[in-house]
N, C-alpha and C positions, 0 to 999 in steps of 0.2 A: 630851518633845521629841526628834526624831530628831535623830540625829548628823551632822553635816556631810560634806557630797560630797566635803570635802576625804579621809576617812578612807580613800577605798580607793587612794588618792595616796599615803598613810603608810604603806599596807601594802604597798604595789609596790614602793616604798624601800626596807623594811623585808628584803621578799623576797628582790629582785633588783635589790640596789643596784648589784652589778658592772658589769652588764649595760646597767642605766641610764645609765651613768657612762661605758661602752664606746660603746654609742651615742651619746651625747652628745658623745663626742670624734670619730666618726664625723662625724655635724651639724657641728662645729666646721671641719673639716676641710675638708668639702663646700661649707660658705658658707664659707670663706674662699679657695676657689680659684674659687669661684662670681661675687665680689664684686670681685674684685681688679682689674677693668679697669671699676669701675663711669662713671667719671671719663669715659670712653669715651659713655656712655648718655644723661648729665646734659644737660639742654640750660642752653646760656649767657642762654638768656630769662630774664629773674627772674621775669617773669609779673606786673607788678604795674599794667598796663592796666587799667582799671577797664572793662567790656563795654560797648557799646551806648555809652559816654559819647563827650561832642562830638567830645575827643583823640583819642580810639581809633578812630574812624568817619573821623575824617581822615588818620591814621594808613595805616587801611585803603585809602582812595579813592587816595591818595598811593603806592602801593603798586601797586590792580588796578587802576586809570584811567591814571595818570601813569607808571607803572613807574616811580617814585623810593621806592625801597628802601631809602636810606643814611643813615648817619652821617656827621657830620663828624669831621676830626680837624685838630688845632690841629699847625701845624708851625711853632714858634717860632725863627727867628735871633738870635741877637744876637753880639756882637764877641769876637774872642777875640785875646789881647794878640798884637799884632804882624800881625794881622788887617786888612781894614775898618772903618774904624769909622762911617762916614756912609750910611743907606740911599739915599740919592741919590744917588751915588757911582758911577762905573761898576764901578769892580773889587767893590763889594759888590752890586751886581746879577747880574754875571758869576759871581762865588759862589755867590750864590742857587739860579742858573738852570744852574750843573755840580751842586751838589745833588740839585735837581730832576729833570734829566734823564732818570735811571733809570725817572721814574716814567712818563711818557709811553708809553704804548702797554699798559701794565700793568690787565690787564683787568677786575682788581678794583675799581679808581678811575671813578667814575662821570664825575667831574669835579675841577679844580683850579685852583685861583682865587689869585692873587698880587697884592701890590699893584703889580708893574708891570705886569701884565696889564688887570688892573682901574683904574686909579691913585683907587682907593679911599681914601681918607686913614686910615679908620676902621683900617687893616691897617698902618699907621705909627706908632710909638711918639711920643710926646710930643718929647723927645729928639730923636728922628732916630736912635737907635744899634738900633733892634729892630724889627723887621718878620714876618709870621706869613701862612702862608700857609694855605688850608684847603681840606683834600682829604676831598670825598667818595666812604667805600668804601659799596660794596654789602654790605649786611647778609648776606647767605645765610642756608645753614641755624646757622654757630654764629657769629651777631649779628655777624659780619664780627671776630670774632677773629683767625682765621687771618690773613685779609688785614692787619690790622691788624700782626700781629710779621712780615709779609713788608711790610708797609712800610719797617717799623721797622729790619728788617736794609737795607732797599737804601739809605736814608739817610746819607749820611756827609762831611765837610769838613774840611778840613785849615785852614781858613780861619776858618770861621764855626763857632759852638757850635749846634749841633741839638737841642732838646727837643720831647716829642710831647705833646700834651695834647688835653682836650674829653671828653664823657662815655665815649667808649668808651675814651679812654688812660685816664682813672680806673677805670673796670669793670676793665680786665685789672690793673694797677693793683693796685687791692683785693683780688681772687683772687689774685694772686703772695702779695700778701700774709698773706693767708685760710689761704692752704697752707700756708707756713711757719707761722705762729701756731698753726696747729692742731695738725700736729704736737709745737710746742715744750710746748703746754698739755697734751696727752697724758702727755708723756713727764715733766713737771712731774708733773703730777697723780699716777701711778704711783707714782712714787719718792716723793714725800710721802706717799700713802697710804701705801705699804707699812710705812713708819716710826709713821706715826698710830695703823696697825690693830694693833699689834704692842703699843704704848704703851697704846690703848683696850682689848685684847684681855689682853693680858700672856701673851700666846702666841703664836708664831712660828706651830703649826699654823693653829691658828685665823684668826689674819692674811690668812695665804694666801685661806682662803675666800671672800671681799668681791670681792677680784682676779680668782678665776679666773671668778667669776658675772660680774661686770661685763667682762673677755674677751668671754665669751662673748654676752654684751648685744651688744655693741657690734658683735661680726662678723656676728649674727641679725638685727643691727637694718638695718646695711647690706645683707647678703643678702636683706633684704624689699623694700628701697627699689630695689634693681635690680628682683625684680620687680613693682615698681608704676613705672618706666617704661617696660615692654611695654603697658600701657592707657593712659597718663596723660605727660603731660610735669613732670620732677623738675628742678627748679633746681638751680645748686651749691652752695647756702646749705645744702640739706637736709642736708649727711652733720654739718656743724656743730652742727645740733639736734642730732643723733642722738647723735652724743661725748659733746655737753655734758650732755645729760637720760640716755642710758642711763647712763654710767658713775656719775651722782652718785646717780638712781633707785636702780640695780644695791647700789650699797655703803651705801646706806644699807637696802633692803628686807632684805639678809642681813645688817647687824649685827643690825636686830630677829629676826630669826630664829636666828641665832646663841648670839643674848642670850638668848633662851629656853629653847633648847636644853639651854646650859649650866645657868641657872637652873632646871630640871627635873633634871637629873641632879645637882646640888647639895642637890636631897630626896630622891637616893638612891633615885630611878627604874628600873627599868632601861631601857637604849636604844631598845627598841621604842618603852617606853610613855612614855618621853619626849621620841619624836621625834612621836609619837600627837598628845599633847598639845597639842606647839609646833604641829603641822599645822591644830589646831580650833582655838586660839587666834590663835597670827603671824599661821600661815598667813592662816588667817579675814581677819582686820584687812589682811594685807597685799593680799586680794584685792578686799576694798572699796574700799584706796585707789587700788589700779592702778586700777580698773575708775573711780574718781572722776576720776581727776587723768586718764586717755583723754578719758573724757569731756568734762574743760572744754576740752581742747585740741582735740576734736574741734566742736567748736561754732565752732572758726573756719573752718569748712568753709560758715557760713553767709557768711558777705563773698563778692562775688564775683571778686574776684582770686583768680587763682591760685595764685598765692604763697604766701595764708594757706592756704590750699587745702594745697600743698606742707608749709608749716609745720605745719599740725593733722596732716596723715597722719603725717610725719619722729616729728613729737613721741607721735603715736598708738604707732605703731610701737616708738618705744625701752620706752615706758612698758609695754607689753604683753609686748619682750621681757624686759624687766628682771621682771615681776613670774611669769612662766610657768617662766623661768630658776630664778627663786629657789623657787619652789613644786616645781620638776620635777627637778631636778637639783641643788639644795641638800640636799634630804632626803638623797637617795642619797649623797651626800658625808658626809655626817652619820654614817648609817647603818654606812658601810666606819669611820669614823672610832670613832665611839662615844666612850668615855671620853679616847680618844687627840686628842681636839682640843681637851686642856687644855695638852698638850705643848709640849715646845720653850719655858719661862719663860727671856726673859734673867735673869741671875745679877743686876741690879739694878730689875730689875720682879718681886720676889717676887709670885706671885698672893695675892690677898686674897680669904678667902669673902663672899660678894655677902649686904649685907643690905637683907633683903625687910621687917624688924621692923620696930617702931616706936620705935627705936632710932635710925636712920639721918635723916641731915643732910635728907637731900631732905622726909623727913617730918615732922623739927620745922620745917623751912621751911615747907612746905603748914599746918602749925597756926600760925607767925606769920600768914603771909597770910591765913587764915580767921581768925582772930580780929580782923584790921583791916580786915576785905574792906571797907569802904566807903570807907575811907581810902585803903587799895590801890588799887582800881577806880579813885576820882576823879587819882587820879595818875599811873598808866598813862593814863586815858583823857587829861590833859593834856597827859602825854609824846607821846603819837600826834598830837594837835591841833597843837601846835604843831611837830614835827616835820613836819607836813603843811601847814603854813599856804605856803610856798612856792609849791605848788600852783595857788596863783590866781593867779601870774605866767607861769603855763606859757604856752608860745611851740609851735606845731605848724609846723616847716617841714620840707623836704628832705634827706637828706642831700647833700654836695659833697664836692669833694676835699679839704677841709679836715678829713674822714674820717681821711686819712691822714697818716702822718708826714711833718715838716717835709723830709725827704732823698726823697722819694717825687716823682719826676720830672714826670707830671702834674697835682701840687700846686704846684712850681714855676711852672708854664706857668701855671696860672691866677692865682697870685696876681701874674708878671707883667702878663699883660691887665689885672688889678684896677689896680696902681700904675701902669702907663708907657703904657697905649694911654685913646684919648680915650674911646671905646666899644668892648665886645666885640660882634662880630655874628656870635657862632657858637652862639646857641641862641635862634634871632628867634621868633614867634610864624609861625605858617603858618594861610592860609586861603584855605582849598579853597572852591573855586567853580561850583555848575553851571550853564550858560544853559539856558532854554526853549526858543530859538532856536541856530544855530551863534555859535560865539564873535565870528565875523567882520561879524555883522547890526550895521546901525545900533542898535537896539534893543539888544543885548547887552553893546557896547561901551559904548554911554551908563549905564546900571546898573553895568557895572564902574568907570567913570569915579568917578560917581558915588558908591560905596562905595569906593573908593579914597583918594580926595578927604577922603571923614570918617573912614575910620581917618587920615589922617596928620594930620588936625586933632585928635584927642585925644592930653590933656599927654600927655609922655613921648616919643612916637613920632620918631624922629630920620632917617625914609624907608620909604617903603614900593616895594619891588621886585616887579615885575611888568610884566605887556604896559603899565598905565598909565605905566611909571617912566620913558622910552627917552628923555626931554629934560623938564625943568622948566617948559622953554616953550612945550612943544605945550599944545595944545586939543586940545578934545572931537572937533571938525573935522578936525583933524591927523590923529588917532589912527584915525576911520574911515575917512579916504580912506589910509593908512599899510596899515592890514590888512585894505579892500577888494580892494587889487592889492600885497599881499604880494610876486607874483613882480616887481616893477617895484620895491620897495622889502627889498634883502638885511637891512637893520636889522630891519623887522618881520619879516621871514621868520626871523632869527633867534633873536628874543621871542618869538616862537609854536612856536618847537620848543624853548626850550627853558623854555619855563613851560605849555602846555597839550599835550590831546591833545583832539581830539573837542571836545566842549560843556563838557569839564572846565579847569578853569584854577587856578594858584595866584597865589597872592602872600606874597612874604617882609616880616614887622612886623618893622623893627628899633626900638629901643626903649633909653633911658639906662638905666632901673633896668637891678639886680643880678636875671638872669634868677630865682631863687631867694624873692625878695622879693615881700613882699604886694602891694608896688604893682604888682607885671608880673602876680598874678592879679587884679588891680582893672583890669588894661588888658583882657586877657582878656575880663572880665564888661563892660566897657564894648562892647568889639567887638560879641560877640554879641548886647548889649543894642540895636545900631541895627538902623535901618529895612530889610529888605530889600526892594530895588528888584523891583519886580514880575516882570519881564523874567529876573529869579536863580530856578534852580527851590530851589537849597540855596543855603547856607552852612554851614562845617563850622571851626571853633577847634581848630586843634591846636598843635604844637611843647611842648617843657617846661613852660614856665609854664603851658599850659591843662591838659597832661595832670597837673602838682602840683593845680591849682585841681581837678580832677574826683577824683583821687587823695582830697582831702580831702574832699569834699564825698559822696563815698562812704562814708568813715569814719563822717562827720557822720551818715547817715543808717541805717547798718549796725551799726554798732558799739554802741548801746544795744540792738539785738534780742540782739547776741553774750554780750553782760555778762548780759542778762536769761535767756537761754536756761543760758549757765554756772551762773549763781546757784540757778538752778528746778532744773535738773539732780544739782546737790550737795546741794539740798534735800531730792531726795526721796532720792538715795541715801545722806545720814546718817540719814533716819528710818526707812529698810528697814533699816540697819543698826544702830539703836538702840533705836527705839520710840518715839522720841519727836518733839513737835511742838518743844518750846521751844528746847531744845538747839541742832537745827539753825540755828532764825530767830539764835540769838545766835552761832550758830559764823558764818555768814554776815554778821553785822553786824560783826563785830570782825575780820573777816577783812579786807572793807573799809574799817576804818578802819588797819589795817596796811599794806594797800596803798597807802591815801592819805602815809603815813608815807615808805614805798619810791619813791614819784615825787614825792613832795617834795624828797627826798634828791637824787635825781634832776635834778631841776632847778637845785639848789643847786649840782650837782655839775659835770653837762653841758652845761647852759643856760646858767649865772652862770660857771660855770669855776674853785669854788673847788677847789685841793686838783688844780687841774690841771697844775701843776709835779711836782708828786708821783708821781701818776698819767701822765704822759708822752702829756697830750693836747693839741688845743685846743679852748678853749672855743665850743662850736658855736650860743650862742645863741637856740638849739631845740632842740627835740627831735623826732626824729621820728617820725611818727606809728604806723609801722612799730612801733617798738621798744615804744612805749605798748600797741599790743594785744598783740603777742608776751609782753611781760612779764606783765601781766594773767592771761592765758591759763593762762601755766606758773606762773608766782609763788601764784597761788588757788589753786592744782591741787595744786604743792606747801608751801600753808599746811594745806591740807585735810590732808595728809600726817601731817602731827606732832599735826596735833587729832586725827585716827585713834587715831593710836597710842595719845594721852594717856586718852583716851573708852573705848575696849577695854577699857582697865583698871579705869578706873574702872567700869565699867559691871560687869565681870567680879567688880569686889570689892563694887558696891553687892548683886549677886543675894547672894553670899556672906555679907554680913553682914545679910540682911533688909531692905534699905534704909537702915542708917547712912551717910548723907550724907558727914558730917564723917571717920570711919572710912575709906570709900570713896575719899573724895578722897584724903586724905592716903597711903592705900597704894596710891593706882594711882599717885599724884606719885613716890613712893618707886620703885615698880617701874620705872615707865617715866622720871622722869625724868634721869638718866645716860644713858639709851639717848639720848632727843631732843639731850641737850645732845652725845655723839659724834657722832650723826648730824650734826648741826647742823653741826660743827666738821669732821667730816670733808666732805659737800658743799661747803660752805663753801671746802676746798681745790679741789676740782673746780670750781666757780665761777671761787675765785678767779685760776685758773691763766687761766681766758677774759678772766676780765675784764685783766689783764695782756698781753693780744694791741694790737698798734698799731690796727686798724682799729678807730674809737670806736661804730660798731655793733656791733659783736661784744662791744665793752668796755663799750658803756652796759649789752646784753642781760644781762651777765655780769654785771657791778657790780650791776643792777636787781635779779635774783634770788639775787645773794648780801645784800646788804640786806634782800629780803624775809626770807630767812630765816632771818637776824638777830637780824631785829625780833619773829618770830615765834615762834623760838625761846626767844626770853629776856624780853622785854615780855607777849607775848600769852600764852602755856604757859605760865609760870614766874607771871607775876601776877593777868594778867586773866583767865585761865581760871579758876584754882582759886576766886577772887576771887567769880566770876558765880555757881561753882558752889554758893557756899555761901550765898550771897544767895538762891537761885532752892530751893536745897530741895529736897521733894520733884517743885516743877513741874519739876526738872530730867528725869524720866522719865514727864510726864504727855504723853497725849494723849486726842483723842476718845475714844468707843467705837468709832465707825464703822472707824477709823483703823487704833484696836488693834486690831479685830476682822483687816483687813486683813493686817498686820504678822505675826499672830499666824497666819493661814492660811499665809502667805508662807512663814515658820518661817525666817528668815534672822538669827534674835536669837544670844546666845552657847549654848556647851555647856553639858547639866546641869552644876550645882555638883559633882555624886557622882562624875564619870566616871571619875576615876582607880582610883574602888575597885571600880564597876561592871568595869573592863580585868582589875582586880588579880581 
């Protein structure tokens, strides 16, 4: 068998570690002065429009036809001691309207709406003590942020208490938030590593290692994502992946490589041929799993939001520089280092010689569990089932601003509207409207009437605003002679500028339910589901609740090719890397029932709300759909991870001992498992630093794949694996001939058994 392409990698190390190492600080350098205004680049879109869907096309038409480009934002009143306290009141009107004032003539504001403007009731608290007025900004190019914190500053009263809310006060919102947490989880995460790696290592030098590769991850990985928004538009979500997956990638690709390292030079190798070794071996395994775990994350490239779009590349990206990092520049580190990166023992971490024998705990463990493997297996597999039984209560909605913390100013504002006002009407349902004819034909108007008329007769509907809405007690007749001579009637002349352009027209659904709720996507699917009037060339369902219903309805129909395309993908890349048929089918079978385990928890957790006092959330009674593929994605990618590792070895000691199964297992469990259980333990910090962030997206994502790997650490590796393996036998390494034959050409299998004496 020829030697691996990793070898002339070990020998450029070996050569020209300085060099390597010079450069590399170089690279470092260059992306990080390259990357530093990335923030600059990011566009404020999330991207999570689903294409061609009904939302998005009205969205669109709402946009090129109408020129309404905007958002609303909630601008909440209420009393402050010594203040106003009655919104009917003149001095609380007079308050209002010196607030207000600044905003008039402010070119960002499309429009602005009050309840005394309006004398809308729906914008008067229950009470009488609170009142909200709703201004729409113009989106631009970054989703009307800007505008949005120059709202925010010209707002002010000595009188009245000012709060800003509605989806874009939540977006900026969450991002304030985003930033700090991300930060804080960093700078967590480090400072625990370094204490972890020091403890796992029992050396200071060694320590450092994990650190300066994940650095360096993590400025490569940013310095990519800048340039991938020169072709492509990059969210702000994406630098989040990037932290969270390269640094926890990063420290764990280099303890396995580390760990080898040293374990070669503890049989009194010398450096060359022990860094040789770890290169056809780690190395080896470490570039299967980068190149698996890109993979599944790249298959969310198949959904067509962009976002996942965003999230497969971000995730691509770290993954590739974590595992290039550690192959490229770990060696050379290695190399300058040699015997010196046993160095630096604290005085109560004596180092201890590493045993590989059949002496060691990890190995009488692997002979409990194969002696009871049937016993084993049926009870892992129960632990998984019923940790997963949750599962079937799962809930798919949106997230809101109940996202964020209770002191979070646009969580405020909403869960006022929720408790004190009768209805909120700042996220109605919109539908866009085209005539065959001009809007102003008898014919045009009768069809509007008329769809007019049955949306406000389905339950829920609480008015519908448009050219129909201008009196309760017009007629059909009113309405055409009203906007035949428009110029003889200012009311219609003002309904028509400012709900249509051309043949195009809107109308605003407002509606009781909670815009977030399944009933508002059941009103949704009822709209679209009536007649349209002959006379309409379209009809188009958009606002929140349609663009959530399309949101899902995309998932629904995407999201099984995703899973199936991940699954296929890992399939065939553990059987290039192993040889075999079976192996894979059950590494994928138990993978999924781990994951079933992880969003049980899951739901238990952020759905149900246990453990949410704890955790410093609130309980969101969904989940959102979002976080379900994201985790998915990475959590399989990295369970493949630690099956890697665990299968390398074993595979590497079944060649070695002719095929002793029982043998095999037990010494690759020994070799490898202290590496998975640090690994474990140390991602696990890197996890867990996110999952401790306030926004509960970031903290379900975080929580979701520190549970995976968990679960997968210590249930799946630790029992069901050795468990399968010893059940399964020889099929653990069968397949076809065809297959082999394949496999065998490929020549992607481990190095000779001999190779160290072949070097020697």
């Amino acid at each position: 068998m020829r030697l691996s392409l990793l070898l002339p990698l070990a020998n450029l190390a070996t050569r020209h570690a300085r060099t390597l190492v010079a450069l590399a600080g170089l690279w470092l350098l260059a992306c990080a002065l390259f990357c530093f205004d990335i923030e600059r680049r990011l566009t404020l879109d999330p991207g999570w429009d689903a294409p061609d869907s009904g939302s998005a096309l009205a969205a669109a038409h709402m946009r090129d036809e109408l020129g309404r480009n905007e958002t609303p934002v909630v601008v909440l009143f209420s009393p402050r001691p010594g203040g106003p306290g009655e919104v009917d009141a003149a001095d609380y009107r007079q308050a209002v309207d010196d607030a207000l004032t600044p905003l008039y003539g402010n070119p960002d504001i499309g429009s602005l709406h009050t309840y005394y403007t309006t004398g809308n009731p729906a914008l008067r608290s229950r009470d009488g003590t609170m009142t909200y007025a709703i201004v729409n900004l113009k989106r631009g190019h970054d989703e009307g942020v800007a505008a949005y914190q120059h709202l925010r500053a010209s707002l002010a009263s000595d009188r009245l208490d000012i709060r800003l809310g509605g989806e874009l006060a939540v977006y900026v919102d969450v991002r304030e938030q985003l930033d700090h947490d991300l930060k804080l989880a960093e700078t967590i995460s480090f400072v625990l590593l370094a204490g972890l790696l020091v403890w796992v290592f029992r050396s200071g030098v060694a320590a450092v290692l994990p650190l300066i590769v994940g650095a360096v991850t993590i400025v490569t990985s940013v310095a990519c994502l800048k340039l991938a928004t020169w072709v492509t538009d990059i969210n702000v979500y994406a630098p989040n992946v990037v932290s969270m997956l390269g640094l926890g990638l990063a420290v764990d690709y280099s303890l396995f490589m580390v760990s080898r390292f040293r374990e070669e030079l503890a049989l009194d190798q010398a450096t060359d041929l022990a860094l040789r070794t770890t290169m056809l071996t780690a190395g080896r395994t470490l570039v299967f799993s980068g190149v698996t775990v890109a993979a599944s994350l790249f298959c969310l490239f198949l959904l067509p939001q962009r976002f996942f779009h965003n999230m497969g590349l971000a995730g691509g990206i770290s993954v590739a520089s974590a595992m290039l990092t550690t192959i490229v520049l770990l060696p050379a580190l290695l190399a300058i280092l040699g015997r010196r990166v046993n160095r630096l023992v604290p005085p109560f971490l004596a180092r201890r010689p590493p045993d590989t024998g059949e002496t060691g705990n990890w190995y009488r463990f692997s002979h409990f569990v194969m002696r009871h493997a049937r016993s084993v297996l049926l009870v892992s597999l129960a632990i998984l089932l019923v940790m997963g039984l949750p599962v079937k209560d799962m809930k798919v909605g949106p997230a809101d601003s109940r996202s964020l913390p209770l002191t979070a100013e646009s969580r405020q504002v909403q869960q006022n509207l929720e408790n004190h006002f009768p209805t909120s009407e700042v996220a109605p349902i919109v539908v866009v409207v085209h005539s065959r004819d001009v809007l102003t034909a008898p014919a045009s108007l009768s069809a509007l009437y008329q769809l007019s008329d049955a949306i406000a007769g389905l339950p829920g509907v609480t008015r519908v605003a448009g050219l129909m809405s201008l009196d309760p007690g017009f007629s059909l007749a009113d309405y055409q002679m009203l906007y035949q001579h428009p110029d003889q009637f200012p009311q219609a002349a003002a309904a028509l500028d400012e709900f249509s352009r051309d043949r195009t027209t809107l109308m605003y659904v407002h509606f009781k339910q909670d815009p977030t709720s399944p009933e508002a996507r059941a009103l949704v699917a009822a709209i679209r589901a009536l007649a349209r009037p002959p006379a309409l060339a379209k009809v188009h369902v958009g606002g929140f609740p349609a663009f959530h219903l399309d949101y899902l309805d995309t998932l629904g129909h995407h999201v099984p090719i995703v899973l199936a395309a991940i699954v296929g993908v890992i399939f065939v890349l553990l059987f290039l890397m192993l040889g075999s048929l079976l192996v894979p089918l059950k590494v994928v079978l138990t993978n999924l029932l781990s994951l079933s385990a992880t969003f049980g928890a899951l739901v238990w957790i952020i759905q149900e709300g246990h453990l949410s006092g704890l955790l410093g959330f609130t309980p969101q009674g969904a989940l959102d759909g979002t976080i379900l593929v994201l985790i998915f994605a990475s959590a399989f990618g990295l369970s493949i991870d630690y099956e890697v590792f665990l299968l390398s070895r074993v595979k590497e000691m079944c060649d070695l001992t002719k095929g002793d199964s029982l043998k095999s297992v037990s010494t690759g469990m020994q070799r490898s498992g202290p590496i998975i259980t640090n690994a474990a333990l140390l991602i696990g910090v890197v996890l867990g630093a996110f999952a401790m962030g306030q926004v509960v997206f970031i903290k379900a994502i975080g929580l979701g794949l520190l549970l995976s790997v968990l679960v997968d650490a210590t249930l799946v590796r630790m029992l069901l694996v050795p468990a399968t393996l010893r059940l399964m036998g020889w099929l653990n390494w069968w397949a076809p001939k065809p297959l082999m034959r394949v496999y065998q050409r490929l020549n992607l299998g481990e190095i000779e058994t001999d190779f160290r004496s072949k070097q020697e």
